[in-house]
C-alpha positions in Angstrom: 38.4 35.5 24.7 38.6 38.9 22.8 40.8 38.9 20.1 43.0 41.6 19.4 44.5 40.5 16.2 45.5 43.9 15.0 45.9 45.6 18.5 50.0 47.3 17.4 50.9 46.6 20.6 50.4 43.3 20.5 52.1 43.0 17.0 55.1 45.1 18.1 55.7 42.7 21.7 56.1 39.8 19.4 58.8 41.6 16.9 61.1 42.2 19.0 63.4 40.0 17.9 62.8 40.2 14.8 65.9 41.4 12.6 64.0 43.8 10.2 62.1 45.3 13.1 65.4 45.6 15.4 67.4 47.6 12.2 64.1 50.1 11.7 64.3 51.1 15.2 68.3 51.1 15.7 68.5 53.2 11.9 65.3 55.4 13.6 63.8 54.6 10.1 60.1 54.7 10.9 58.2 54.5 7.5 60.1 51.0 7.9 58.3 50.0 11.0 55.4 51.6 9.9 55.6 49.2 7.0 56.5 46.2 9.0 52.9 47.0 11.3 50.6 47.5 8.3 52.0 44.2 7.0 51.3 42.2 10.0 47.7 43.5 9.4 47.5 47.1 11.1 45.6 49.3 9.1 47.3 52.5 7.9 44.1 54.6 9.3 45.5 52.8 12.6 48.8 53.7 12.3 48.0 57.2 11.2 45.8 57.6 14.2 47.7 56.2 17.2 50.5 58.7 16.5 48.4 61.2 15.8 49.7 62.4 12.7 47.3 62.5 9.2 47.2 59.3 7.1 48.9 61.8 4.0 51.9 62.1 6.6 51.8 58.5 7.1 52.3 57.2 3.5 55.2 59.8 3.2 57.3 58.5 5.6 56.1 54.7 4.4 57.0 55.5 1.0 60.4 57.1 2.1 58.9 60.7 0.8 60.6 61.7 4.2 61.5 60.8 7.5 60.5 61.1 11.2 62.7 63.7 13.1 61.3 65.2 16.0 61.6 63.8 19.2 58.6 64.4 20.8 57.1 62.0 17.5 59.6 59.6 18.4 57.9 59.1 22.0 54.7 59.3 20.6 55.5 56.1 18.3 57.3 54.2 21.7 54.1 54.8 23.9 51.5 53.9 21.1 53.3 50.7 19.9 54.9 50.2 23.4 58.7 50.0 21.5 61.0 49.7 24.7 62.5 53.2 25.0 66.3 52.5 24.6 65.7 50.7 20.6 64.9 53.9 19.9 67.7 56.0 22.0 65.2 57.4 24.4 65.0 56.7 27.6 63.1 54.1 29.9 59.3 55.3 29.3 56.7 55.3 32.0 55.0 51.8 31.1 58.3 49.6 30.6 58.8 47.2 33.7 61.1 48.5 35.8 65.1 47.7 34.9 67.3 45.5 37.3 71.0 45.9 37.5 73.1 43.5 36.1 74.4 41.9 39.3 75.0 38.0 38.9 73.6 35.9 41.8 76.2 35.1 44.5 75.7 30.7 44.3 78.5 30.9 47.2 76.3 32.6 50.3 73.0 30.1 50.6 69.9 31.4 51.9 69.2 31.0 55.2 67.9 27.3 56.1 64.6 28.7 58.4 63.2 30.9 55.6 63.8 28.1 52.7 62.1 25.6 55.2 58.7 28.4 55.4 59.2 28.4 51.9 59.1 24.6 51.2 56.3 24.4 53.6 54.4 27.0 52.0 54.5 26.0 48.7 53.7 22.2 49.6 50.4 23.1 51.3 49.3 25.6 48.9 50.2 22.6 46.0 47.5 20.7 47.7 44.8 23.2 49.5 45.5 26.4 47.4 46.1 29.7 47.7 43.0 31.1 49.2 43.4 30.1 53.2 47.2 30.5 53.3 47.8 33.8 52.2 47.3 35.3 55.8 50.1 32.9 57.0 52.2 33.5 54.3 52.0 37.9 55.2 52.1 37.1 58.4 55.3 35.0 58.3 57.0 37.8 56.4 55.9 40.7 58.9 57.1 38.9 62.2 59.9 36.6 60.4 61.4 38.6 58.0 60.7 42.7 57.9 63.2 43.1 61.0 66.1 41.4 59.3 65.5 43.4 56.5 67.0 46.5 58.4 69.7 44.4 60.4 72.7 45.8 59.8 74.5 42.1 60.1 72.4 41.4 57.7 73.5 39.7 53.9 71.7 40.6 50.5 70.1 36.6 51.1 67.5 38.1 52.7 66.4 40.6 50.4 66.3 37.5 48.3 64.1 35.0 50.7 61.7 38.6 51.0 61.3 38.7 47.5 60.3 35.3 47.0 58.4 35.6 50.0 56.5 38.6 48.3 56.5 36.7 45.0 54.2 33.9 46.5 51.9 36.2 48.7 51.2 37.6 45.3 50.3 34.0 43.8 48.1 33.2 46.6 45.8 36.4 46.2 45.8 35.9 42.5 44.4 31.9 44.0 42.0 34.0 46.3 40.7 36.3 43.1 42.7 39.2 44.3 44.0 40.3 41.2 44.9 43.8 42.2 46.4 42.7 46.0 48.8 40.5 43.7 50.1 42.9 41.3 50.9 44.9 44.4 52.7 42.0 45.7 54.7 41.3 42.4 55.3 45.2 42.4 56.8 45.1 45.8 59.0 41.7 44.9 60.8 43.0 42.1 62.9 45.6 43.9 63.3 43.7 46.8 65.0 41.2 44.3 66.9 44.0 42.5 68.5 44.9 46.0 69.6 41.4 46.4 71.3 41.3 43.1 69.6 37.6 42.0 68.5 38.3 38.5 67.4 35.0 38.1 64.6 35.3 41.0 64.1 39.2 39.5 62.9 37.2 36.3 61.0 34.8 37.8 59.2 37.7 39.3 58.6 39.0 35.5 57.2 35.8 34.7 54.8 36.3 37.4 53.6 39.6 36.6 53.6 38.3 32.9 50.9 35.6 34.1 49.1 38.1 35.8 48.8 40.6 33.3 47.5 38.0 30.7 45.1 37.0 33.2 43.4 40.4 33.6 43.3 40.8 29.6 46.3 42.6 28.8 48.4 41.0 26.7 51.1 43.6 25.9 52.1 43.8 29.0 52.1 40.5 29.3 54.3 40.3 26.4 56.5 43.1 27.6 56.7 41.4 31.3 57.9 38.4 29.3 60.6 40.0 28.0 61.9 41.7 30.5 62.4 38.4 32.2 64.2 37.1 29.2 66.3 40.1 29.2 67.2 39.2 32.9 67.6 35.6 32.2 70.3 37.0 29.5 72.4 38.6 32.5 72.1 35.7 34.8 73.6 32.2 35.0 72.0 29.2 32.9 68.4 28.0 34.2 66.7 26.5 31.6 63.4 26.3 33.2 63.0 29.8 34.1 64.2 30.4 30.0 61.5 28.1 29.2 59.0 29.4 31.5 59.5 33.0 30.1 59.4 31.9 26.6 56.1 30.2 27.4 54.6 32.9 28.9 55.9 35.3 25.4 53.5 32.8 23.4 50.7 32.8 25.5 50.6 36.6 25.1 51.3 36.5 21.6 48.3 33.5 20.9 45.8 35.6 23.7 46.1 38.3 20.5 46.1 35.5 17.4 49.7 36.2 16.4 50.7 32.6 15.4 54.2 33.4 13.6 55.8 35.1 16.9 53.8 32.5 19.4 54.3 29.3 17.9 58.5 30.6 17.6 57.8 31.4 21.7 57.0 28.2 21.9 59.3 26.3 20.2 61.8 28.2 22.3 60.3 27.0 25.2 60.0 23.4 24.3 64.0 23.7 23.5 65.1 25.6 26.0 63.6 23.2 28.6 65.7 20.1 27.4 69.0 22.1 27.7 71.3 21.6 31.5 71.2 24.2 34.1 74.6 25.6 35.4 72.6 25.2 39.2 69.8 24.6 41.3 68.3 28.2 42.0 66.8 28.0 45.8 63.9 30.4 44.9 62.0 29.6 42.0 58.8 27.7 41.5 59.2 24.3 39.6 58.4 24.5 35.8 58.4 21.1 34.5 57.5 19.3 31.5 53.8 18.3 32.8 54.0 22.9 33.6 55.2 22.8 29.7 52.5 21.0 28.2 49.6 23.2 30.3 50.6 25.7 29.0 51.4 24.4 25.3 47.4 23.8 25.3 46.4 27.0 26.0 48.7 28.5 23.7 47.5 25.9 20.8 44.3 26.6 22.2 44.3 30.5 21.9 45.6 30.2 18.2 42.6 27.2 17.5 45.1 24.4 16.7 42.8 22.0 18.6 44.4 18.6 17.8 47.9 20.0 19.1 46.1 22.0 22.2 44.3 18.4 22.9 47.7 16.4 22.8 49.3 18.9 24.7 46.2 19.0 27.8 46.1 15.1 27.7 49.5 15.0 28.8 49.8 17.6 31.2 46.8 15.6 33.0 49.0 12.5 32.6 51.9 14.0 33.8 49.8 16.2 36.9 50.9 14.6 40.2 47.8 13.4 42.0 48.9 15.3 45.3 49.1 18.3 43.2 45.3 18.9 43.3 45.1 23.0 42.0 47.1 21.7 38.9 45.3 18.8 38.2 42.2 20.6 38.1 43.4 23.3 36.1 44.8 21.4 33.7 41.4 18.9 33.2 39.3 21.8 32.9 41.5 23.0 30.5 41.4 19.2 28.8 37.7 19.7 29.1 37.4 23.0 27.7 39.5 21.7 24.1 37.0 18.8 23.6 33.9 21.4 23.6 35.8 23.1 21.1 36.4 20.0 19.3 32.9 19.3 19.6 33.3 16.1 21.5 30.5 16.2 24.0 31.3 12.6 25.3 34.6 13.3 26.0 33.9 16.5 27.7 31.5 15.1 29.9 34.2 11.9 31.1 36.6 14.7 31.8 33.9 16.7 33.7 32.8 13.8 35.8 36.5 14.0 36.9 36.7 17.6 38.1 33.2 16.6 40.1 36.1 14.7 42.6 38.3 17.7 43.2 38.3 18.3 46.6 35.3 21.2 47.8 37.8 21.7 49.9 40.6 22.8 47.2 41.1 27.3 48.7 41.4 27.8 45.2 39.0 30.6 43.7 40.9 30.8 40.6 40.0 26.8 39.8 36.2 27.9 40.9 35.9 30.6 38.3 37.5 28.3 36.1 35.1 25.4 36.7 32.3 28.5 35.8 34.0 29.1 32.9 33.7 25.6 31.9 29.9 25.5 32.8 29.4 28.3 30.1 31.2 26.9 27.4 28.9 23.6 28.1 25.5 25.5 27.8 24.8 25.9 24.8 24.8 21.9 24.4 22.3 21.4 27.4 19.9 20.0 24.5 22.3 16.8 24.5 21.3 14.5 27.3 24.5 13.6 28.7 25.5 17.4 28.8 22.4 18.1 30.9 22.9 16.1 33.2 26.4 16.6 33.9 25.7 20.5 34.1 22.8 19.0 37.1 25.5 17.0 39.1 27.9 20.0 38.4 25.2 22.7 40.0 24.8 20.6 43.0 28.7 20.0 43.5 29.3 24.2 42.9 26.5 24.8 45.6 28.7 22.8 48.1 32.0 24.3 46.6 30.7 28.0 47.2 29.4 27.1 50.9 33.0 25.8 52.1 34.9 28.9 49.9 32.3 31.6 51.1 35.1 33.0 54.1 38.0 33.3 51.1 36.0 34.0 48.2 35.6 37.7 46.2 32.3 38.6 44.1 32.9 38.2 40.2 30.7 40.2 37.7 28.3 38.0 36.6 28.9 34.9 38.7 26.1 33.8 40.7 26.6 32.8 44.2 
């Protein structure tokens, strides 16, 4: 993974709620912030450059020679360090997530029965097969099922609700398929259908999404800001602790993609506390994030920032915990398991973990867990001189060859991933 330890994008996502960095933008005090950026280890030339102005300028205003007072320097400083708009009195700018009204979910109307049931069904299938061969079902059920009512006029705000969920997992099962761009235009289409509803909760579960989705194609300040717009929702809404946690979560994996362990490991921590606290209710839309959800993503996080020992803890009980009928997860979260013991450089116990991955289904319609499973196979490489290594990576070859017959209808080419 790249590192973007001094990207000031990345720096500025996980300050935002930091005190110090909060008053510099409320007081507009900018040699302040500037300060605060070129502590965290962004280099004045940096600073001076991605606001254009000359690094003589720069030390004036950090050195409180004078201040920042035109506007148009103002945006130039919110779009370079992606500083949401209004924390420095300007408005919304063009590549904040969109906002959602603050409109409490109505608990008393429930969601109509038939589209929960598609729902339920839905997401039990795709926990087993994947994504990859029920997306078309999943588009179709929403164009003959659920487009009409949309434009009913006896129709309630519930099913503005049940289409954005609906949306929200057409989006996860292209992202399954290695759609990545068909699922951010999924998410994209999700969030206002949830804004119409008025069911912030399910508006920041779609964040969450699109927070996963962005860290997934490398871009982990908007990751980070995703993140926080779902926190920001989550702040409007009644008590979920889950979706808190999940949200949180997602923060510190941004944060760690871009080594920033102070902000991160605090995500984190959040998450793990948020997780233990009691819901006000049961929301009827959101995907399950549980403790065995918690500790995948703990590892990567751990991972990201090279605590090994913690990230290993952290995978060995999200295998432990992993449902056996849940077979995507399960092999997401062993080749993650796997992946920490190269880095560990424990060969052995990469290779037992391995030799469990070889009896995930071929089956599995998951292209995201075959690219995965490639991933693994590169990190392993560079220890084919170690016997037990090479032959794994043999039986491995021989089981992806099978994998990529049965997946050739679903899957999508990937730059340099043989076929």
């Amino acid at each position: 993974m790249d590192r973007q330890t001094t990207d000031p994008r990345v720096i500025a996502a996980g300050m935002l709620d930091d005190a110090r960095f909060l008053a510099a933008c409320a007081g507009r005090d900018m040699g302040a912030l500037f300060r605060l950026l070129n502590h965290r280890g962004v280099s004045t030339r940096r600073l001076a450059s991605a606001v254009e102005i000359t690094q003589g300028r720069l030390y004036d205003y950090m050195n409180g020679k004078s201040r920042v007072e035109k506007l148009a320097l103002f945006e130039q400083i919110a779009d370079a360090f992606h500083i949401p708009g209004h924390l420095l009195g300007l408005a919304r700018r063009a590549w904040e997530p969109p906002a959602v009204e603050a409109q409490r979910h109505d608990v008393d109307v429930p969601p109509d029965g038939n589209d929960l049931a598609a729902m339920d069904a839905f997401r039990t299938a795709d926990r087993q097969t994947g994504g990859g061969r029920l997306y078309g079902a999943v588009v179709r059920h929403l164009g003959d099922r659920v487009a009409a009512r949309l434009v009913d006029a006896d129709s309630g705000p519930q099913i503005f609700a049940a289409a954005a969920a609906l949306t929200e997992m057409a989006g996860w099962m292209a992202h399954d398929s290695g759609q990545d761009d068909l699922a951010a235009r999924h998410f994209a289409r999700a969030l206002p259908l949830a804004r119409t509803s008025g069911d912030l909760p399910l508006a920041a579960h779609i964040a969450a999404s699109s927070s996963h989705l962005a860290l997934q194609t490398g871009d982990a300040p908007r990751a980070a800001h995703w993140a926080q717009t779902g926190l920001d929702f989550v702040g409007q809404g009644p008590r979920i602790p889950a979706l808190t946690a999940r949200l949180h979560t997602m923060r510190a994996r941004a944060l760690a993609a871009a080594s920033q362990y102070v902000p991160a490991a605090r995500s984190l921590e959040q998450a793990l506390g948020a997780l233990d606290a009691s819901a006000d209710y049961e929301h009827p839309w959101l995907s399950p994030f549980d403790a065995a959800a918690l500790a995948s993503e703990s590892a990567l996080v751990l991972r990201d920032l090279e605590q090994h020992e913690q990230a290993l803890t952290h995978a060995e009980d999200a295998v432990r915990l992993r449902e056996e009928g849940r077979a995507r997860s399960l092999a997401l979260s062993r080749i993650t398991l796997a992946g920490i013991h190269v880095l560990r450089s424990d060969l052995d116990a990469a290779v037992g973990v391995g030799h469990d991955l070889l009896s995930t289904s071929p089956t599995l319609g998951s292209i995201r867990v075959a690219y995965q499973l490639d991933d693994l196979r590169r990190l392993l490489e560079p220890h084919t001189g170690y016997r037990p290594v090479r032959e794994y990576l043999t039986r491995f070859d021989d089981a992806r060859r099978a994998r990529m017959l049965l997946l050739a209808d679903i899957i999508t080419p990937r730059g340099g991933i043989p076929t």
